[in-house]
DRENLO-661142 format. One record per residue (C-alpha): residue number from 1; x, y, z. Coordinates in nm, 2 decimals, always signed. Layout:
! residues N
{zanu NUM,{X,Y,Z}}
...
This chain:
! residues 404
{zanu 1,{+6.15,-5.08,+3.82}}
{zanu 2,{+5.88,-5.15,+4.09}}
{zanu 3,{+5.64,-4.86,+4.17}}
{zanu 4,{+5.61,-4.88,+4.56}}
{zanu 5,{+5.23,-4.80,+4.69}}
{zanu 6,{+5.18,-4.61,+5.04}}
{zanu 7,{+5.06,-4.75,+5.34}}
{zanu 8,{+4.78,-4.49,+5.48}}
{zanu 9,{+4.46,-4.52,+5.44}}
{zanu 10,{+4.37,-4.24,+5.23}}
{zanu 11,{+4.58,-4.49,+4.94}}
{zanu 12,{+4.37,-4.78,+4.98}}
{zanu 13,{+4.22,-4.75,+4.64}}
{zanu 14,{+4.55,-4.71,+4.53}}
{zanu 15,{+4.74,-5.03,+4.67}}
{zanu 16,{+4.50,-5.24,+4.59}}
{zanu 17,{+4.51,-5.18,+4.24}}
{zanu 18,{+4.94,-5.16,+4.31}}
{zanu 19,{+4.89,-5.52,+4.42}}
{zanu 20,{+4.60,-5.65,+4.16}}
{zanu 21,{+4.87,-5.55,+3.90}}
{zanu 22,{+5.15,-5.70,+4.03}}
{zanu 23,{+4.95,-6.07,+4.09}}
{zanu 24,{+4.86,-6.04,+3.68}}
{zanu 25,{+5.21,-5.95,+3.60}}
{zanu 26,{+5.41,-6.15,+3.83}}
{zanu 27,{+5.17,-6.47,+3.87}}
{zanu 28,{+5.24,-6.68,+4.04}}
{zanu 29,{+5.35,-6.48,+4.34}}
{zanu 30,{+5.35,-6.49,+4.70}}
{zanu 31,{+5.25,-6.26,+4.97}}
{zanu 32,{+5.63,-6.21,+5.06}}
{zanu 33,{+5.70,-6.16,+4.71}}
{zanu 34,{+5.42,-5.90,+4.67}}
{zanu 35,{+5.53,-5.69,+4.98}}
{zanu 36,{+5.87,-5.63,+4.84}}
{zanu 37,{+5.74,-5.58,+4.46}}
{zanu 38,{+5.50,-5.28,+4.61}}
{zanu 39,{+5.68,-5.17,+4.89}}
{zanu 40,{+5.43,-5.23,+5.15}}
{zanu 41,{+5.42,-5.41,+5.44}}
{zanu 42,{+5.32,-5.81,+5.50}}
{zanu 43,{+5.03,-5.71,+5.69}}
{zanu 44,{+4.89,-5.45,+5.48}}
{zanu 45,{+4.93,-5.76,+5.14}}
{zanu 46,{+4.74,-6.00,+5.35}}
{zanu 47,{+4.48,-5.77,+5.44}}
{zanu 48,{+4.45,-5.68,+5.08}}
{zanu 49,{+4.49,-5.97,+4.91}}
{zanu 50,{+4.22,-6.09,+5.16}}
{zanu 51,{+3.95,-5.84,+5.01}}
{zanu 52,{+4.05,-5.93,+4.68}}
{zanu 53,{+3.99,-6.31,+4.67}}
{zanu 54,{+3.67,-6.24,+4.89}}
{zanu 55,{+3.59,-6.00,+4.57}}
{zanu 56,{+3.67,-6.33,+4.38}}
{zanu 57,{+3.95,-6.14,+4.16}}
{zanu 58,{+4.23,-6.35,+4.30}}
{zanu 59,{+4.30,-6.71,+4.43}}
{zanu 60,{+4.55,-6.96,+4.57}}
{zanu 61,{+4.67,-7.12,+4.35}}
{zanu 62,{+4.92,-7.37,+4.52}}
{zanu 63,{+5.19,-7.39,+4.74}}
{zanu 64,{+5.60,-7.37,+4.59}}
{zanu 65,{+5.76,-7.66,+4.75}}
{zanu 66,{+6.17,-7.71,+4.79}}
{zanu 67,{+6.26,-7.37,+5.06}}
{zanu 68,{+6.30,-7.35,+5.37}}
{zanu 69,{+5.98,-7.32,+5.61}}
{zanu 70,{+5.67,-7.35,+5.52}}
{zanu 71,{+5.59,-7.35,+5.19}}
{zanu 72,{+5.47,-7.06,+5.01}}
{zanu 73,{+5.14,-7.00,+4.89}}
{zanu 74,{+5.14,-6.87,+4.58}}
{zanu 75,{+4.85,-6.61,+4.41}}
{zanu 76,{+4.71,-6.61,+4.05}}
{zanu 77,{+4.45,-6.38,+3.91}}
{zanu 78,{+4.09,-6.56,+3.94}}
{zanu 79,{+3.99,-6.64,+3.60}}
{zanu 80,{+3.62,-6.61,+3.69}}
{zanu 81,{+3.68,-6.27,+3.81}}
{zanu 82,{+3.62,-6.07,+3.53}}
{zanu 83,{+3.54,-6.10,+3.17}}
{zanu 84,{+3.57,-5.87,+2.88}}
{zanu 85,{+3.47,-5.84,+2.52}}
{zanu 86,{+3.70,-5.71,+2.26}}
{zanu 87,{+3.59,-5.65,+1.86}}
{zanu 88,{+3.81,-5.60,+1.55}}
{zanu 89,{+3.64,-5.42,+1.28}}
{zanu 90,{+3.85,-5.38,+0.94}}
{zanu 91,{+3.80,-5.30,+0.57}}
{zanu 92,{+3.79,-5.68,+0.52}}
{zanu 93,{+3.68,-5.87,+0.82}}
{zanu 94,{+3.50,-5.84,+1.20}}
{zanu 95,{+3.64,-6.05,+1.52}}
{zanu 96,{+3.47,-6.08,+1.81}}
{zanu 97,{+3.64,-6.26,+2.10}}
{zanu 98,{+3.50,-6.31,+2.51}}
{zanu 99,{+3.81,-6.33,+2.73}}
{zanu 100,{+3.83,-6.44,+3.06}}
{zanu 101,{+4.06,-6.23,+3.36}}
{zanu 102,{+4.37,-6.40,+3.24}}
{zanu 103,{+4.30,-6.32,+2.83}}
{zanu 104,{+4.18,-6.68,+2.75}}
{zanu 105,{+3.93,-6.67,+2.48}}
{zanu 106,{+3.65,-6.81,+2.57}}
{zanu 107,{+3.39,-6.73,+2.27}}
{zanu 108,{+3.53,-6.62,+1.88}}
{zanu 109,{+3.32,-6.48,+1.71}}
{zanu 110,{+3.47,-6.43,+1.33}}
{zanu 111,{+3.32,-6.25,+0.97}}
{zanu 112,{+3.48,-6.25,+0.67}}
{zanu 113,{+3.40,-6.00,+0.53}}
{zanu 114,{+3.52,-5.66,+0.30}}
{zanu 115,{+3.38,-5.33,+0.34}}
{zanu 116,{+3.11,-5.41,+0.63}}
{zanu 117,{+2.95,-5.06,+0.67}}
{zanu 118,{+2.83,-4.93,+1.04}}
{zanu 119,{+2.50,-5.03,+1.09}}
{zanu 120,{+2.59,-5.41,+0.92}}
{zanu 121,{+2.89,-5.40,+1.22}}
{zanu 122,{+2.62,-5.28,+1.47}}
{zanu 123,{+2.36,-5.58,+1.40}}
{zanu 124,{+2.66,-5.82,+1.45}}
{zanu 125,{+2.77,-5.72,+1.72}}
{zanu 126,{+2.49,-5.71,+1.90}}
{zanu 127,{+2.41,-6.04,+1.81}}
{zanu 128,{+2.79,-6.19,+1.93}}
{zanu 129,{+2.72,-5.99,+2.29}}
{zanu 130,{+2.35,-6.17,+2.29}}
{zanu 131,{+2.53,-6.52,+2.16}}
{zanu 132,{+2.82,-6.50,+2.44}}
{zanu 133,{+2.56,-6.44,+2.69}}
{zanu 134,{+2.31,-6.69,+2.59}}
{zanu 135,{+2.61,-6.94,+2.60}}
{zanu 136,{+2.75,-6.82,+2.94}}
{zanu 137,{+3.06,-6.75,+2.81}}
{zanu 138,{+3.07,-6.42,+3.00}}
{zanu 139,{+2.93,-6.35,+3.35}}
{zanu 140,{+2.75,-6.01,+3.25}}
{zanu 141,{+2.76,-5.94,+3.63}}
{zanu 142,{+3.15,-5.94,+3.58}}
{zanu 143,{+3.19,-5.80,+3.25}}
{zanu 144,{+3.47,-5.51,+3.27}}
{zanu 145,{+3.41,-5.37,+2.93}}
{zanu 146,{+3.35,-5.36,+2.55}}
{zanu 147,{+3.69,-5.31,+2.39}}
{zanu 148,{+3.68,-5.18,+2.00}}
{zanu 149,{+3.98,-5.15,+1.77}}
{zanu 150,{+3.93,-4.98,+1.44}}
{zanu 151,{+4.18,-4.87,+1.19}}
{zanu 152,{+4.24,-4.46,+1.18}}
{zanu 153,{+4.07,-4.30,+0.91}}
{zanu 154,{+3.87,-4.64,+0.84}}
{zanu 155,{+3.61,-4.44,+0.60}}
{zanu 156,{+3.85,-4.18,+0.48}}
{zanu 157,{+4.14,-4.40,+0.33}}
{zanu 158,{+4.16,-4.45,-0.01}}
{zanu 159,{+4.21,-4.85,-0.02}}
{zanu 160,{+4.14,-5.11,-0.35}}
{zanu 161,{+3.81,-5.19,-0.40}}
{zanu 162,{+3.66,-4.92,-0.15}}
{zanu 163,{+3.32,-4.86,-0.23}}
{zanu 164,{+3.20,-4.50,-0.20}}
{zanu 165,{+2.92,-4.62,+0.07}}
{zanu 166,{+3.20,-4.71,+0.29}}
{zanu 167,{+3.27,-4.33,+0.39}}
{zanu 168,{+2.96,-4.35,+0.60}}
{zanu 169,{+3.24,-4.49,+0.88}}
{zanu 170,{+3.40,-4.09,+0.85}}
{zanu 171,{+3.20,-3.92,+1.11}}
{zanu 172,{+3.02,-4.21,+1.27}}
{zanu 173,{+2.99,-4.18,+1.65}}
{zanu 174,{+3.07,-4.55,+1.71}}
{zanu 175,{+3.12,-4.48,+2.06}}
{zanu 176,{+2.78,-4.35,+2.09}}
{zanu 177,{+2.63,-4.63,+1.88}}
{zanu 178,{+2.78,-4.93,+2.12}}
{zanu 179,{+2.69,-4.74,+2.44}}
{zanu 180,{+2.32,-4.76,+2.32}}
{zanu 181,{+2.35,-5.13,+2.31}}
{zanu 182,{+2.57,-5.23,+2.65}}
{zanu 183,{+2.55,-5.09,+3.01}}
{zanu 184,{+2.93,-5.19,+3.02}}
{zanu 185,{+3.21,-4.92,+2.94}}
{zanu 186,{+3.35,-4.90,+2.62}}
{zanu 187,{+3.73,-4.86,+2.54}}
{zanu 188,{+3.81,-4.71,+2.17}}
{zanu 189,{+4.18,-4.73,+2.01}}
{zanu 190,{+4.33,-4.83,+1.66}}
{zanu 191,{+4.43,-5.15,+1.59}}
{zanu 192,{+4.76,-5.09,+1.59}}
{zanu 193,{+4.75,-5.01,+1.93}}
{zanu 194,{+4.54,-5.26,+2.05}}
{zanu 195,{+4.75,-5.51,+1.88}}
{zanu 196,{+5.06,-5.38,+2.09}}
{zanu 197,{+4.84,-5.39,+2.43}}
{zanu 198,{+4.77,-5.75,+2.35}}
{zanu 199,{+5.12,-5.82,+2.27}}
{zanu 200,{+5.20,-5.66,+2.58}}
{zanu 201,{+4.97,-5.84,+2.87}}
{zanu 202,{+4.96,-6.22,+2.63}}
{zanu 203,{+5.27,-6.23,+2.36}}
{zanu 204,{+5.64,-6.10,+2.35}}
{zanu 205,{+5.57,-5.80,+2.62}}
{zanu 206,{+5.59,-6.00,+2.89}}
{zanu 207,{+5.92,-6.05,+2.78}}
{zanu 208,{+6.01,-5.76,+2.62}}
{zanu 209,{+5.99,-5.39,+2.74}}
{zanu 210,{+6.07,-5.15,+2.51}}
{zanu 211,{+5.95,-5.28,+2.09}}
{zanu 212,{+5.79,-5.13,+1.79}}
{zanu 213,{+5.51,-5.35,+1.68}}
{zanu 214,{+5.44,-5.34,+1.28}}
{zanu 215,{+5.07,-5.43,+1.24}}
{zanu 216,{+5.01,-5.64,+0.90}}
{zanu 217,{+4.63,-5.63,+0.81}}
{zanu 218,{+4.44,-5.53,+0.50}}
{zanu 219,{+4.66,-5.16,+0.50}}
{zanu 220,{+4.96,-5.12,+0.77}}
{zanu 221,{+4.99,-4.97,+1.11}}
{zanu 222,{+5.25,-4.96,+1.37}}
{zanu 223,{+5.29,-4.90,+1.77}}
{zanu 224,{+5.50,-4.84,+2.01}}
{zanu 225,{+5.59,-4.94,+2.30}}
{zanu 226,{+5.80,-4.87,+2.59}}
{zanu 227,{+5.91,-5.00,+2.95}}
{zanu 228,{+5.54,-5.20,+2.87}}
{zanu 229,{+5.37,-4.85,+2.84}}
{zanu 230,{+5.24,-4.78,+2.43}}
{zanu 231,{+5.36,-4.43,+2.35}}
{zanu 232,{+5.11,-4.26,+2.12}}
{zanu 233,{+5.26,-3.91,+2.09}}
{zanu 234,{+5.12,-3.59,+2.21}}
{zanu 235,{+4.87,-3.55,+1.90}}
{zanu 236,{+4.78,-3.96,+1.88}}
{zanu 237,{+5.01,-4.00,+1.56}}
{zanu 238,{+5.29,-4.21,+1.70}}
{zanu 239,{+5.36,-4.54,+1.53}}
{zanu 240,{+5.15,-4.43,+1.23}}
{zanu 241,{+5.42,-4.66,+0.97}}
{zanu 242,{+5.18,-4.67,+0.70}}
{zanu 243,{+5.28,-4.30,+0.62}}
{zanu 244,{+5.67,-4.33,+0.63}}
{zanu 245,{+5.79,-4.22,+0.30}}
{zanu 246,{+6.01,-4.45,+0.14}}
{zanu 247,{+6.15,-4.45,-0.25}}
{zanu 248,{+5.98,-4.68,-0.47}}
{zanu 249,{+6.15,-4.91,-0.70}}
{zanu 250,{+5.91,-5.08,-0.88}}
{zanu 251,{+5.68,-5.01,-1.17}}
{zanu 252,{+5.57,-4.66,-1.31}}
{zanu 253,{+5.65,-4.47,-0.97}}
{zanu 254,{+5.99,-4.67,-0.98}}
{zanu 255,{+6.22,-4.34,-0.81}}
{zanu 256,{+5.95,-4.17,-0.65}}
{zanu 257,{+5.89,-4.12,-0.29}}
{zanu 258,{+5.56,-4.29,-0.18}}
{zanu 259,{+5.42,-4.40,+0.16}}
{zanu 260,{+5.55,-4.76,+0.33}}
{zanu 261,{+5.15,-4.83,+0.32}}
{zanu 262,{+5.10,-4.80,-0.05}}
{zanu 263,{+5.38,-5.13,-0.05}}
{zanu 264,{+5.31,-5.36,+0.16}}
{zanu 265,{+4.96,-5.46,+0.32}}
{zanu 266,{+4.72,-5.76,+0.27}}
{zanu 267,{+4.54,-5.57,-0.03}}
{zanu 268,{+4.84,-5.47,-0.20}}
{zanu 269,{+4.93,-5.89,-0.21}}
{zanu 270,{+4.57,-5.96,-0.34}}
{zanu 271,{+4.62,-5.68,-0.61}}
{zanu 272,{+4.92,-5.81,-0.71}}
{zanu 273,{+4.82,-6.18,-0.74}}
{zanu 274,{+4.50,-6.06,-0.93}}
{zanu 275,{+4.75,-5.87,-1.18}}
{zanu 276,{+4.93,-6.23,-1.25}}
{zanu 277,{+4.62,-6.36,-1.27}}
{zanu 278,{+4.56,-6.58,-0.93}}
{zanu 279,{+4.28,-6.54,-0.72}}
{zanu 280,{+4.30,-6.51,-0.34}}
{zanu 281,{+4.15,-6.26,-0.14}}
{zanu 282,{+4.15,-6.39,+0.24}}
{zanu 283,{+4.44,-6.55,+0.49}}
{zanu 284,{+4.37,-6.86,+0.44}}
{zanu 285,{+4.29,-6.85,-0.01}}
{zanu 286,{+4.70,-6.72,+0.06}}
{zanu 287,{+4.76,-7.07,+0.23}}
{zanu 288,{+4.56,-7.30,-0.04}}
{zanu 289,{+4.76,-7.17,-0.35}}
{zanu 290,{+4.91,-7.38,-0.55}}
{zanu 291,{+5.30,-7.39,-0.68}}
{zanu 292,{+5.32,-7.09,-0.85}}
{zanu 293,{+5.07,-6.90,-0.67}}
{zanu 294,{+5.33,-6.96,-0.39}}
{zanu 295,{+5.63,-6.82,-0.59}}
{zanu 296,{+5.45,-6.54,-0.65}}
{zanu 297,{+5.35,-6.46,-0.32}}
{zanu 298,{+5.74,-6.53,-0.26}}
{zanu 299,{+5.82,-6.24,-0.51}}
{zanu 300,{+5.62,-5.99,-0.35}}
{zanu 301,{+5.77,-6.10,-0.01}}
{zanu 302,{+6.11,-6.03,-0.10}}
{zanu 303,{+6.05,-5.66,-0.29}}
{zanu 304,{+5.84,-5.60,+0.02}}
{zanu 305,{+6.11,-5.71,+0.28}}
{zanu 306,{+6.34,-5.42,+0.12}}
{zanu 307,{+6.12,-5.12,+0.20}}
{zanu 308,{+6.02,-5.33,+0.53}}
{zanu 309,{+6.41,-5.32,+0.64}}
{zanu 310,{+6.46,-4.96,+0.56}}
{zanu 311,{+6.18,-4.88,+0.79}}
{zanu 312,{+6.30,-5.13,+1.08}}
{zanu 313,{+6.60,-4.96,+1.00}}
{zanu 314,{+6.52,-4.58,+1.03}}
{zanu 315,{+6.28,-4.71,+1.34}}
{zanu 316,{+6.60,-4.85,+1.52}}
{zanu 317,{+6.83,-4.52,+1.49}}
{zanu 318,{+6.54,-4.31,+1.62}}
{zanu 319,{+6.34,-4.52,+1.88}}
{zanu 320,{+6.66,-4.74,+1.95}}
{zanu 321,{+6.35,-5.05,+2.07}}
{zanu 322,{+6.46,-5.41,+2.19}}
{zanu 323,{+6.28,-5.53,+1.94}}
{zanu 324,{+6.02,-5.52,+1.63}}
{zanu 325,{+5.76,-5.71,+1.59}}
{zanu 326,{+5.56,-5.77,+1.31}}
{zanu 327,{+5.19,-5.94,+1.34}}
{zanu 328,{+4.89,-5.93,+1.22}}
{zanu 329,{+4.63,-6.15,+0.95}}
{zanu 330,{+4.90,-6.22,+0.77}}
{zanu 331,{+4.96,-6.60,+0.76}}
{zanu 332,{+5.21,-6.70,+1.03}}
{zanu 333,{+5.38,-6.88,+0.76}}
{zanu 334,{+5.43,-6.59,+0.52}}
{zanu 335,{+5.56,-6.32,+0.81}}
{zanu 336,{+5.79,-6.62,+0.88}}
{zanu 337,{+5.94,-6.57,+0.54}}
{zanu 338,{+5.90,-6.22,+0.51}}
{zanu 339,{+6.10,-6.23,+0.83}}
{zanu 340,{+6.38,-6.44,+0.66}}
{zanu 341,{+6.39,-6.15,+0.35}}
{zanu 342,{+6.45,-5.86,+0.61}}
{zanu 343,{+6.70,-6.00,+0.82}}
{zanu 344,{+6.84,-6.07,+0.50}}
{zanu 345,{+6.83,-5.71,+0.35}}
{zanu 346,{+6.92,-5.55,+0.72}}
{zanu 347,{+7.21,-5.76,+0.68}}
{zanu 348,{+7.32,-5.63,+0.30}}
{zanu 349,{+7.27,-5.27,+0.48}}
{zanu 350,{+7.48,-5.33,+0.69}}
{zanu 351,{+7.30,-5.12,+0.95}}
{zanu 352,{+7.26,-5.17,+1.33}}
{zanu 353,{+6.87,-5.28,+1.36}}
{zanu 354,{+6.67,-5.41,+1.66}}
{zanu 355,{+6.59,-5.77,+1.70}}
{zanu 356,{+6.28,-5.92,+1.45}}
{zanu 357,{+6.03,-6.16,+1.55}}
{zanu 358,{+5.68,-6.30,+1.47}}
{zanu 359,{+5.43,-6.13,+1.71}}
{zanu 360,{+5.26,-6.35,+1.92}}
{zanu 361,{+4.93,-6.23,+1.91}}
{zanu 362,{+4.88,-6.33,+1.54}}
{zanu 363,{+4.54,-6.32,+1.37}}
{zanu 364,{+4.36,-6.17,+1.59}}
{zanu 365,{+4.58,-5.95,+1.76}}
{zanu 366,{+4.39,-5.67,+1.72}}
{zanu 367,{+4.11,-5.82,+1.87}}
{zanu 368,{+4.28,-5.99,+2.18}}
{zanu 369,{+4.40,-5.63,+2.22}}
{zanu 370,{+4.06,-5.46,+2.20}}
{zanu 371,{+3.95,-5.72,+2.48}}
{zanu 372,{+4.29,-5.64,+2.70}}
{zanu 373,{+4.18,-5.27,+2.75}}
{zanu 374,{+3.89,-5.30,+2.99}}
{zanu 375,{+4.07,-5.56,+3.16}}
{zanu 376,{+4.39,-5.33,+3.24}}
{zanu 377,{+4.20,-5.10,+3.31}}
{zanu 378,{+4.01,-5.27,+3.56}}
{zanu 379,{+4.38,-5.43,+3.70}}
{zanu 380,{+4.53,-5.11,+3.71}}
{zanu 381,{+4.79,-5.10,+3.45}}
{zanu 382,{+4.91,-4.84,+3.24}}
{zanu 383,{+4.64,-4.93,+2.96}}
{zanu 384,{+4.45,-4.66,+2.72}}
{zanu 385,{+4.24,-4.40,+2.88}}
{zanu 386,{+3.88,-4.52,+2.81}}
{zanu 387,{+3.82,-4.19,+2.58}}
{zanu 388,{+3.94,-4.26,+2.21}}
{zanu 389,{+4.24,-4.21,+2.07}}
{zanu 390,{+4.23,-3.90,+1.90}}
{zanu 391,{+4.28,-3.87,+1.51}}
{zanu 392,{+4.30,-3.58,+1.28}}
{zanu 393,{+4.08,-3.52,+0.94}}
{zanu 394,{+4.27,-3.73,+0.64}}
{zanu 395,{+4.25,-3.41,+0.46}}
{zanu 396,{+4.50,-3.20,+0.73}}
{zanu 397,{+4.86,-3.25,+0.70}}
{zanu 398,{+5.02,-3.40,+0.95}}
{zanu 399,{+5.27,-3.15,+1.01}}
{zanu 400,{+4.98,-2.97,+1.11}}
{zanu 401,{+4.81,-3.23,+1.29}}
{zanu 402,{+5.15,-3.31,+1.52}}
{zanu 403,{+5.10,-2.90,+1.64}}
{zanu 404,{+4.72,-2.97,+1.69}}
């Protein structure tokens, strides 16, 4: 559904961003095509569009050949236009990227790394802003934004291997902290989130309108999204899959009702590899294991792809999406096969479920994501409010938090 601007004055501010955000999601696109998409009239696109490639956001980008008439030149967001900066910090690893207008990375930053505490996060980020602009990957004149996305309750959560130090992230004003180090704005969500904002401008959403994005990392998250919009809920909670209670059927707790996040996440595979006595604890260890390393990893794929289908399940009957995704550091190559178990398992439910596929936006989704927020919200679009997302104290229930 198009969202038609207004052609007085007093709605200048407004149509031109009506018009910025139709070029980056309709690209490319002519004037003609423009007016109708935004309901306004030729002469008010062309006087608009004409500000906008002065501004150096947009530019011609060629002419489409085979109609009648001249041929039609068509626009393209200006890749020089604006930059932005997005950063990924989790329990086990930091990403850094430097986009350009249209999402192209043009600087990775990347640490390997578990349980980085604040001020060790700080230092290196500071040091990828001072390395992007010592390389001119960014113009700092252009720079929309520092993006962050960070895992609710990063300090709080109870994960394998957490050492106590790593509750210093409970209460840490991050926001504060990166504002001391950039002029720039700075744009706070969970990953989840930013992983589904990412999806949305770069992967599947272009495609897709409505889905329910499962984020894979070292513990699980989940978004969603709909008409290209993420819905967080009116306390922040929305998409929070890590918590969905599900009945365990392995092991001692084999009967008991435990959260979706206690089995299935990154950690959980690296725990259960140590326990048969293989060592891998990063992406790419996963990919170098040998032969029975592999079946192992196989296992654990298959018992997780049960629990994974009852969730896609329940998510489908409820949110009724196009589609789920499922992304994340996960090896593209293992949520390939994990995808094969749960379309497997839907299909011995014999339950009506939304489509499945491989997110885009893989490894560093989050990141990507992170880097889309001061961009959309320099375009326009319906991206997250610059304020961060707000979370509740661990420690209060969440029936509580949804009425806070």
């Amino acid at each position: 559904m198009n969202v038609l601007g207004s052609n007085t004055e007093q709605a200048a501010a407004q149509n031109r961003q009506l018009v910025l955000a139709a070029i980056h999601r309709g690209a490319p696109i002519s004037r003609t095509e423009l007016a109708e998409r935004c309901g306004l009239t030729k002469q008010a696109i062309a006087r608009i569009v004409d500000r906008l490639a002065d501004e150096g956001l947009v530019m011609e980008a060629r002419r489409r050949h085979g109609l009648r008439g001249q041929p039609a030149i068509e626009l393209e967001i200006d890749p020089e236009g604006m930059f932005s900066v997005g950063a990924n910090v989790d329990r086990d690893h930091l990403t850094i990227v430097a986009v350009d207008a249209t999402g192209t990375v043009r600087g990775r930053i990347h640490h390997e790394r578990r349980f980085m505490l604040p001020n060790e996060f700080m230092e290196l980020l500071e040091d990828a802003l001072s390395s992007f602009r010592r390389r001119r990957l960014v113009d700092e004149s252009r720079l929309s934004g520092i993006g962050l996305a960070i895992p609710d309750w990063l300090g709080e959560i109870s994960v394998i291997g957490r050492p106590d130090a790593y509750g210093k992230w409970t209460g840490f004003d991050i926001r504060r902290a990166v504002e001391g180090i950039t002029s720039h704005p700075v744009f706070i969500d969970n990953d989840a989130n930013a992983s589904a904002m990412g999806e949305i401008d770069y992967g599947l959403g272009t495609e897709i309108d409505s889905f329910f994005y499962i984020l894979a990392n070292a513990c699980l998250g989940g978004a969603l999204v709909i008409d290209g919009v993420r819905h967080k809920g009116a306390s922040g909670l929305n998409g929070e899959i890590g918590w969905l209670p599900v009945v365990s059927d392995d092991g001692p707790s084999a009967g008991q009702i435990q959260p979706l996040g206690e089995m299935f996440s990154l950690f959980l595979l690296y725990d259960w590899l140590d326990r048969h006595g293989v060592k891998a604890t990063t992406p790419a260890e996963l990919m170098a294991l040998d032969s029975r390393g592999r079946g192992l990893v196989s296992t654990w794929l298959k018992r997780a792809a049960v629990k994974i289908a009852e969730a896609v399940a329940h998510i489908g009957m409820i949110v009724d999406p196009e589609a789920v995704l499922i992304g994340g550091r996960f090896p593209v190559r293992l949520i390939d096969e994990l995808l094969i178990h749960v379309h497997q398992e839907l299909g011995r439910l014999g339950v009506p479920a939304p489509a499945l596929h491989r997110a885009a936006c893989s490894e560093d989704a989050a990141a990507l994501g992170a880097a889309a927020m001061p961009l959309a919200h320099r375009l326009g679009l319906p991206s997250a409010d610059p304020a961060q997302r707000t979370r509740v104290p661990l420690n209060q229930p969440l029936a509580e938090a949804a009425a806070t």
